[in-house]
Structures are given as structure tokens and as C-alpha cells.
Residue, then its C-alpha position, 0 to 999 in steps of 0.5 A: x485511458x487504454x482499453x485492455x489490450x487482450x482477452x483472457x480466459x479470466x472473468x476480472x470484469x466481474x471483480x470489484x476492488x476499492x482503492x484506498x490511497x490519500x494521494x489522489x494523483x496515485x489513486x487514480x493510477x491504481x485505478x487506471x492500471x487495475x481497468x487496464x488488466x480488466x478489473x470490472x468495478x474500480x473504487x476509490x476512497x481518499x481515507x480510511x474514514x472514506x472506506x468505513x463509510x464507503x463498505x458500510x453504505x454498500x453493505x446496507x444497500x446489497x443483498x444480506x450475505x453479499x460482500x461490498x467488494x471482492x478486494x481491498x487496496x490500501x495505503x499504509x501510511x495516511x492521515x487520521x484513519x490510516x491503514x493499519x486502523x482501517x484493517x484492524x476494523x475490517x478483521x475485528x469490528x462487529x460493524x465490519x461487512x466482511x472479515x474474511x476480505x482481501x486487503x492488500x498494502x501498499x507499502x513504501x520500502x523503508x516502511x518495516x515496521x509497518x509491514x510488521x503491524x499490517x502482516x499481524x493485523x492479518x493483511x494479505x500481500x504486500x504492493x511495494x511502492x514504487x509499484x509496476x504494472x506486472x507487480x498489481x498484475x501478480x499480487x492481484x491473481x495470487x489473491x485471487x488464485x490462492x487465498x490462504x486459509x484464515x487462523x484465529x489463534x492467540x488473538x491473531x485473525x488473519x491468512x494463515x502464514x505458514x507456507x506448509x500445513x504443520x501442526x500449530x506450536x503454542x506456548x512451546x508445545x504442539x498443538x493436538x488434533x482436538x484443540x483445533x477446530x476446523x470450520x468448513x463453509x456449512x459448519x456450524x461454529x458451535x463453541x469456537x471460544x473453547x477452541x485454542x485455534x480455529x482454522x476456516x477451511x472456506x472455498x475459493x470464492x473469489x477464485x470460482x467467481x472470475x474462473x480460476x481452476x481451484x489447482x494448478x499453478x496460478x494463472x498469468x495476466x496475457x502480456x499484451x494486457x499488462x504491457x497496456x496497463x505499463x503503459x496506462x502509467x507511462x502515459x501519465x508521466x508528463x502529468x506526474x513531472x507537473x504535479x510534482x514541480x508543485x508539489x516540490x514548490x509547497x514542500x520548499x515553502x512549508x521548509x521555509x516557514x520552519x525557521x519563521x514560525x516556531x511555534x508551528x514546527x510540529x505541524x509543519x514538520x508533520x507536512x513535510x514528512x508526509x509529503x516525502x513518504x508520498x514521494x519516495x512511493x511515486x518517483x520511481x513508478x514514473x521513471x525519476x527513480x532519483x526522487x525516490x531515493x532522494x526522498x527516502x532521505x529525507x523521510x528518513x531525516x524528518x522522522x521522530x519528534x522536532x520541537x524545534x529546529x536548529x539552522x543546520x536541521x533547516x538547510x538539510x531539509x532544504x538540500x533535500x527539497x532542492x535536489x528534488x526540485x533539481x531533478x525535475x527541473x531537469x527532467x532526469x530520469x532513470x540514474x540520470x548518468x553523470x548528472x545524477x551522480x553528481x547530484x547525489x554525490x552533493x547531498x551526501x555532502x550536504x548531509x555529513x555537513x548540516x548532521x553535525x551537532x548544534x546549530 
């Protein structure tokens, strides 16, 4: 793993971030990518149920009043306990540790109804997948750098969205100066309730803490650190391409049980849906931007209810995860030329065959 490359004014070593992603092989590259950039406590959980257990531990064995983390990294899309769950505890739970905590998703592109959910739930920031380096580099110090001032309004909690200071509208009219309650850091919040919002105007914690001034524009990572955490996932690229080949290898087995086991198809077909969210987020940070979009496809196909599965619903699972497969085979990376024209050419094919209807 590298070390980080450059020193930088920036004390991220005294920062403390929790990673929550399912997929261990992500996980641990978010992890490796966040030391790079000098991130000094790295944690991780494989769900949501992990994160509850993980924040409520800490919070037990810290100081009163200490924070269990300083941010939060999150997949959206997880088994049981997913994302938005997990947010929803952390801003309305009384058990929450800390409701004013930074949460960053991580969100597959085609995932707009997601993102919908978790910016309602009050997420911070958005990390698309596939993700780079720079893009963690950057969410992570506007987090940092410029938090925005938490509203409680019309059974919303969460960063305040508006990207100017206007007076809040509420049932098509304007909210007055005497209706809002602005909590400060030494307020008491006496009567909140009354209140039809609430703004918390707190200092920048967080900020203060690995040194950012509290103005002025928000401060980048050095280049030689983030071109070392670039190359922190780089590195992993030749383990990616075997943890891939297997996981193609599963995929194909679980599209041939489709036909062999009716009575399973719900579960398996749950399997296979979730296996191409994780590689749809995945190829693209590898350089195989082909699985990306392949698997996008193929999220695309499996979404909704399946019952049942006719014979032309089977080949085109099947044409999908055979493309896949192609691609590593391969080893074709970026849009692989001809080769990868040629490829995407056959599955639109394959597509407008096996979507006719019947079986």
C-alpha cells in the first residue's frame, strides 16, 4: 500500500472515517485511497447492522459528547440494513450517537431514485461509482471545508439544500423571522417544537480540527497525494480482473439455475441483480469501463419482479454475463477499440432478440 506521497498543511490524520460497503474487495480500496490522501483512523463495516453495532460500541467506550467518527461512507444499495436505513437511524434514532454526522453515499449512476431517498433522508454528498481518487479527494474536503447548516423543517432533518440564504417558503408562503428558530452552539433549544423550522448555525467542528480556515475557497489535496491514492487503486487492478473472473464465473452458475430450479427464481434472481449493481459501480474504477456499462444493462434487465422466467428472459441474462466474461477474458480495457464495438454491437443485438415477447 502506498504511503502518502506529499505533506500538506492539513491535519487529515486526526480524522476518523467509517466505511460501510457489502463488497469487501471495494471496501478495502476505499480504505486504501482514503490512507493514501492521509485520512488518520480508517474503519470499515460490511453492513448496515455492522455500522449500528460499530458507532454504538464506540459511542459507549469514548468520552460523553465525543463523536464515534468524524464522517461516514456508505453504500446505498446493501442487503438487510441498507443505506438509506442506515441514515435514516443516524439522523432520527434516539440511539444515534450523532445526528449532525456527515454521511456520504456511495451511489451507482443509474440509481436516481436512491439518490432521491438519501438527499430527503439528509445525506451529505454524493460519491458516484465508478469513483476516482480525486472525486474522494474532493467530496471529502467540501465535507470538511464547508458543511452546510442543518434545517429541521416539515419533518426534514438534514444539511440545508439551498445553495443561497433565502427566507424558508412553507405551504406557499414565506416563512417570518419569528417562526424560525436559530439554534447556536451555546443556545439552549428551549421550545423547539413551536418552531416551524429550526436552523442550527454550529461551528465547523470538523474544519477546525484538521485545520481549514473557516473562509476562503476550499482547500485541495497536494497533486502528488492524490496521483499516489490514483495509483493505490491502480495497483489493485490485476487483483480486481481475478476477483472478477470468479465473480462472473458465480453469476453465469446462478443464470443457469434459473431454468433448473423454478421455484427458487425470486432468490436467485434477487442474486443476480445484486451482483450486477456491485459491477456496474466496480469496472469503470479498474479501467474495464465495458463491465460498467454491460452490467448497467443487465441491472437494468433484472429489475422488477420475476416469478418466473421465460427462455428468452434466460438467454439474455446469459448474453449479458457472457459478454462480461468476454471482457476479462480479454482483459479489454478503456472501450477496447474494435473489439469493444464489436462486443456491444452483439448484445444490442441480443437484446432487441430475446425482448421479444413470449418464450
Amino acid at each position: 500500500m502506498n504511503e502518502p506521497a506529499g505533506r500538506s498543511a492539513l491535519k487529515l490524520d486526526l480524522l476518523s472515517v467509517l466505511i460501510v460497503e457489502d463488497g469487501t474487495f471495494i471496501r478495502n480500496v476505499l480504505t486504501g485511497v482514503l490512507r493514501t490522501l492521509g485520512v488518520g483512523q480508517v474503519y470499515g463495516a460490511g453492513s448496515g447492522v455492522e455500522a449500528v453495532r460499530f458507532l454504538e460500541e464506540r459511542r459507549a467506550a469514548l468520552p460523553r459528547g465525543t463523536a464515534p467518527v468524524d464522517l461516514l461512507i456508505t453504500d446505498l444499495v446493501m442487503p438487510d440494513v441498507d443505506g438509506l436505513m442506515l441514515l435514516r437511524w443516524i439522523r432520527s434514532s434516539p440511539r444515534s450517537p450523532d445526528k449532525f454526522l456527515p454521511v456520504l453515499m456511495l451511489s451507482g449512476a443509474a440509481d436516481r431514485h436512491y439518490v432521491e431517498q438519501a438527499r430527503d433522508l439528509g445525506a451529505t454528498d454524493f460519491i458516484a461509482k465508478p469513483f476516482s481518487a480525486r472525486t474522494v479527494g474532493a467530496r471529502l474536503m467540501q465535507a470538511l471545508a464547508r458543511p452546510r447548516r442543518f434545517v429541521l423543517c416539515n419533518g426534514y432533518f438534514g444539511p440545508d439544500r439551498r445553495r443561497t440564504v433565502k427566507p424558508v417558503q412553507m405551504d406557499c408562503r414565506m416563512t417570518t423571522p419569528e417562526e424560525v428558530l436559530v439554534v447556536h452552539s451555546q443556545s439552549k433549544a428551549v421550545g423547539i417544537d413551536r418552531y416551524p423550522v429550526v436552523i442550527f448555525d454550529l461551528p465547523n467542528r470538523l474544519g477546525a480540527k484538521v485545520g481549514i480556515a473557516p473562509k476562503g475557497p476550499v482547500p485541495s489535496l497536494p497533486e502528488d497525494v492524490l496521483a499516489a491514492a490514483e495509483a493505490e487503486i491502480q495497483e489493485r487492478a490485476g487483483d480486481y480482473a481475478v476477483w472478477i473472473s470468479e465473480e462472473v464465473e458465480t453469476l453465469i452458475r446462478r443464470i443457469d439455475r434459473l431454468p433448473q430450479e423454478p421455484e427458487q427464481v425470486p432468490a436467485i434472481m434477487g442474486m443476480i441483480h445484486r451482483a450486477a449493481h456491485e459491477m456496474r459501480g466496480q469496472g469503470g474504477i479498474f479501467g474495464y469501463p465495458l463491465i460498467t456499462h454491460v452490467a448497467k444493462s443487465l441491472y437494468e434487465a433484472t429489475s422488477g419482479e420475476f416469478p418466473v422466467i421465460t427462455s428468452n428472459e434466460h438467454r439474455l441474462f446469459k448474453a449479458h454475463a457472457d459478454a462480461i466474461r468476454a471482457v476479462m477474458n480479454g482483459r479489454i480495457s478503456g472501450d477496447g477499440g474494435a473489439t469493444g464495438q464489436q462486443l456491444l454491437a452483439s448484445l444490442e443485438v441480443a437484446k432487441k432478440k430475446y425482448a421479444k415477447a413470449g418464450g
